[in-house]
C-alpha positions, 0 to 999 in steps of 0.5 A, spaced: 361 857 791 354 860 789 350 854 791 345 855 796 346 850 800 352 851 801 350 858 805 353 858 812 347 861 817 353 862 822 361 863 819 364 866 825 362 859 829 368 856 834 372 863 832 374 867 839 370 872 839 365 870 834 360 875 837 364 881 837 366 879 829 359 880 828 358 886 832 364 889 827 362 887 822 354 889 823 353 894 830 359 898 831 362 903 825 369 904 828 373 898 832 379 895 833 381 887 835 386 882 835 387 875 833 392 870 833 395 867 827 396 859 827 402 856 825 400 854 817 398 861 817 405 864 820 403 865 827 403 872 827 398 877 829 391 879 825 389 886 826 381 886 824 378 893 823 371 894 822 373 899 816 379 901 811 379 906 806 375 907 800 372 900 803 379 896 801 378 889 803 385 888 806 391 891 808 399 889 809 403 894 814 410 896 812 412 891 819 408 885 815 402 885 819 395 883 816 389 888 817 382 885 815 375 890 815 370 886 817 364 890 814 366 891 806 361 887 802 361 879 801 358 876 794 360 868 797 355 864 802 360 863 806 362 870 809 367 867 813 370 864 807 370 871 803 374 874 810 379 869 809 381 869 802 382 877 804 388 875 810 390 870 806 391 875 800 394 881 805 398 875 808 402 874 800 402 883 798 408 887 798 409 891 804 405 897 806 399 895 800 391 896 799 388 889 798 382 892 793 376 888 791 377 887 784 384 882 786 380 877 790 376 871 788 373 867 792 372 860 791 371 853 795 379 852 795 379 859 799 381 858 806 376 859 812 377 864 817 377 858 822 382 855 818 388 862 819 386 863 826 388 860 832 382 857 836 386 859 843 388 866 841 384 872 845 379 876 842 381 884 845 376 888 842 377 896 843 371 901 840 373 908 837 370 915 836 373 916 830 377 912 825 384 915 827 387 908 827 387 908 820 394 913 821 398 906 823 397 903 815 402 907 812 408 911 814 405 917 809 399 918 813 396 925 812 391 923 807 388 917 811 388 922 817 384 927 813 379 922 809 378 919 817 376 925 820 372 926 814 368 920 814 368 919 822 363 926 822 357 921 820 358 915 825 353 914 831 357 914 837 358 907 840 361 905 847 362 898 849 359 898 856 365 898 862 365 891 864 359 887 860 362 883 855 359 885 848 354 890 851 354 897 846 351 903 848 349 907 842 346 914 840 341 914 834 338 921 832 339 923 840 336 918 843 340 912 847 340 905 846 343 899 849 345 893 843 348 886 846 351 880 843 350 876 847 352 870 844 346 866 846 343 860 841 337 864 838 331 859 840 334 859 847 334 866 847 328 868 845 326 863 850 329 866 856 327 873 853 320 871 853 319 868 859 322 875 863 317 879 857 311 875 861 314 877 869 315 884 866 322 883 867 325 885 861 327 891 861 335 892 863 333 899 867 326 901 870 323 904 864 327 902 859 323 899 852 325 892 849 326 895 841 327 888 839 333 884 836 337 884 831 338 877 827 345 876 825 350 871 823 347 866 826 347 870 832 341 874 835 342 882 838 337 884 843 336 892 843 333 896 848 331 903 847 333 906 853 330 912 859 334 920 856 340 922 857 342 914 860 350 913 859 354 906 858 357 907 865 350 907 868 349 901 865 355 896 868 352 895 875 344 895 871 347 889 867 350 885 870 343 885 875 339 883 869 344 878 866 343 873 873 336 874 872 337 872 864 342 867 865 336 863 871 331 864 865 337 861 861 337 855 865 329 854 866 327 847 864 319 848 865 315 848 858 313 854 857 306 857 858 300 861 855 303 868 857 311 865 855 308 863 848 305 870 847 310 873 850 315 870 845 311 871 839 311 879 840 319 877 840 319 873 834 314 880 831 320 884 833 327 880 830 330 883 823 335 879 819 342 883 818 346 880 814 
């Protein structure tokens, strides 16, 4: 499946979720969340983590359960596609074993995410500070709490701001900043960020500073860099102030003029691909 044609610009399209599986897979070091299996697949439930140890792509507990890792490297145009051949390989291991990369081969006949997990399942997301989770894996664990505690001196703290869904607050060499998955169609998106950028109303908080944004899977994460010593609770009521503002933008039918063209191309400017 190496045709350019056949790449997928946003795989994780009509999953629950689908913003939260690109935050794992591009934003957030160390998560959890769950989705639910459909019938052909068995019906049970699918673990997603944002990493395992020593980057294996997938996990079967001793109690049958699937674990996927979302951010291990892809070689498949459709990473949904990769992702899928791993469940469906940790879905067929024995009990209590690592699915390594070298066993897995994704081809056109591969299952896609889409065609594993139930459409109606919730998507339940927890973030973490450490990669603790990783004790439940296997029963003899002593090993994976010690290499989790090794890698998690590395990690940037990440918070899911209380109440804002897909909002994360992040720490990036001691200075705070806010990334949102807001899931929003990308031209539509930048729109409404343009014409808030020409009210100088884009700032989430007073003196915070639009960064730019993140362009990825399909999905694109404005990121703003925040005032010192700002912390995720103070953004919930901030953020759900601004998003009415986003969402009026969102929703405007005028064409855009000079000030919101100007504005959207230093937008533009300012957009990197992820992938």
């Amino acid at each position: 499946m190496a045709a350019d044609r056949d790449f997928v610009v946003r795989p994780f399209e009509g999953l629950p979720g689908e913003a939260g599986l690109v935050a794992m897979r591009q934003l957030i070091p160390a998560a959890t969340a769950t989705l639910q299996l459909n019938q052909a697949a068995g019906g049970g439930e699918l673990l997603v983590v944002t990493v395992l140890p020593d980057l294996v792509r997938a996990w079967r507990r001793s109690d049958g359960q699937p674990v996927l890792a979302m951010q291990p490297a892809l070689g498949a145009n459709d990473v949904s596609r990769d992702l899928g051949q791993a469940v469906q390989a940790a879905l067929e291991a024995p009990r209590g074993e690592a699915v390594k990369p070298a066993a897995l081969i994704t081809s056109p006949d591969s299952p896609r995410l889409q065609d594993l997990v139930d459409p109606k399942s919730k998507f339940e997301l927890t973030v973490h500070d450490s990669f603790g989770f990783w004790a439940d894996l296997a029963e003899d664990s002593d090993e994976l709490v010690k290499s989790a505690e090794e890698v998690a001196e590395n990690l940037d703290p990440t918070v899911q701001v209380p109440d804002v869904e897909m909002a994360f607050w992040t720490d990036l060499g001691g200075r705070p900043f806010l990334r949102w998955a807001m899931g929003v169609e990308e031209e539509a998106l930048l729109d409404a960020l343009a014409r808030l950028q020409a009210k100088r109303q884009a700032g989430v908080v007073e003196e915070a500073k639009y960064a730019g944004a993140f362009r990825a899977l399909g999905i694109v994460i404005p990121v703003w860099e925040l005032p010192s010593g700002t912390t995720a609770a103070d953004l919930t009521e901030a953020l759900g102030t601004y998003r009415q503002r986003f969402d009026e933008a969102l929703a405007s039918q005028e064409p855009l003029d000079g000030a919101v063209r100007r504005a959207r191309a230093g937008l533009v400017a300012r957009s990197f691909t992820l992938r």
